[in-house]
C-alpha positions in Angstrom: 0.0 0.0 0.0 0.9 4.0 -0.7 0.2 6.4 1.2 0.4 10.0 -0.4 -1.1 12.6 0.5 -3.8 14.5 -1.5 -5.6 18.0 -2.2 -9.2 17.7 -2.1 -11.1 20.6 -2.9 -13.2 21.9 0.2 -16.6 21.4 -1.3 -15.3 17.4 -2.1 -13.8 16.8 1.7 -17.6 18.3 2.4 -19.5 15.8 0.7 -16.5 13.0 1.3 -17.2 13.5 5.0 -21.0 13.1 4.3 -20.6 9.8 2.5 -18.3 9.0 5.4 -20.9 9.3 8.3 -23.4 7.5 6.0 -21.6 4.8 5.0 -19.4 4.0 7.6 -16.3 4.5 5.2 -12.8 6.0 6.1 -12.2 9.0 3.5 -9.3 7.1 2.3 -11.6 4.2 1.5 -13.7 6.5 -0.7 -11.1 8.2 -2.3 -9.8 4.9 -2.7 -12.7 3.8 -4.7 -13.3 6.8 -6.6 -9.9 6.5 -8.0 -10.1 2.6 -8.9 -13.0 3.2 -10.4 -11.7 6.2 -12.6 -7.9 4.4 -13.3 -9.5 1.6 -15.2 -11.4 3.6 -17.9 -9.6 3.2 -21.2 -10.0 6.9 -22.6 -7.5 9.5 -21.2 -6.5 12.3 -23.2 -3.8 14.3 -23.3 -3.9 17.4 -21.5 -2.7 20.8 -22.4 -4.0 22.4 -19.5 -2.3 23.4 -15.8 -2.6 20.4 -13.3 -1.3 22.4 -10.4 -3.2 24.5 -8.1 -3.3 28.1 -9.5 -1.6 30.8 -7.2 -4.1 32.3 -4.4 -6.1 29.4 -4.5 -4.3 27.0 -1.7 -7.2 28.1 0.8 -9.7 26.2 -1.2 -8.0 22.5 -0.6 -7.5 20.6 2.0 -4.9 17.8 2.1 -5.7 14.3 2.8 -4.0 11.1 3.3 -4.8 7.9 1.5 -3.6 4.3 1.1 -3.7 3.4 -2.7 -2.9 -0.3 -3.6 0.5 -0.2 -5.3 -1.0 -1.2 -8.6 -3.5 1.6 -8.8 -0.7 4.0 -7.6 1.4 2.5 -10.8 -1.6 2.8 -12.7 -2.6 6.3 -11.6 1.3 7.7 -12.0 1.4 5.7 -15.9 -1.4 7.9 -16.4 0.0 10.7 -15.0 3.1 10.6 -17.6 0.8 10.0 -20.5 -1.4 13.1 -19.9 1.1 15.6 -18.8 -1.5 15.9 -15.4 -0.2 15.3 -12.1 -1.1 12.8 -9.6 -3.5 14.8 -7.3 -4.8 16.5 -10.1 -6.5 13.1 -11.5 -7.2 12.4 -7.7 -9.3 15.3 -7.7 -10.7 14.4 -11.1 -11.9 10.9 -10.0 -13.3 12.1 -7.0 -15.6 14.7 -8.8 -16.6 11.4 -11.2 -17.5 9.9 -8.3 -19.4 12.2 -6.7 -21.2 13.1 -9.9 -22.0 9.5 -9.9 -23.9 9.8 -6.8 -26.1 13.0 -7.2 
């Protein structure tokens, strides 16, 4: 197992923390999840785009820690070299799948 840590965005460790009391789930479970779940889609582009936090917005995320199985972590940081997007960035990413998946 990994254990990085992340940066959610505050409105995501919200809604984390209510799936958390509902479920019974550790955050890093969740996260967890949302990730695996995201990793094993076939279709990720290339990114031109900025995947680091912009300046003046470090306020608006909260850090996390997570256990990752070493293969996802693999999986995630392949990714990660493909797309030009970093880590956290596709964290963040699978998260808001996941949540979207939810609503």
């Amino acid at each position: 197992m990994v254990r990085p840590w992340v940066k959610v965005s505050l409105c995501q460790l919200e809604k984390l923390r209510r799936i958390k009391e509902n479920t019974g789930k550790s955050l890093s479970e969740i996260i967890r999840e949302a990730v695996c779940l995201s990793v094993r889609k076939k279709d990720f582009g290339v990114s031109g785009s900025v995947s680091y936090l912009p300046k003046g917005t470090r306020k608006r995320y909260k850090s996390v820690s997570a256990y990752f199985p070493r293969s996802d972590w693999d999986l995630l940081a392949s990714i990660s070299k493909q797309t030009g997007r970093c880590k956290t960035h596709l964290i963040r990413e699978a998260v808001d799948e996941y949540l979207g998946g939810l609503a």
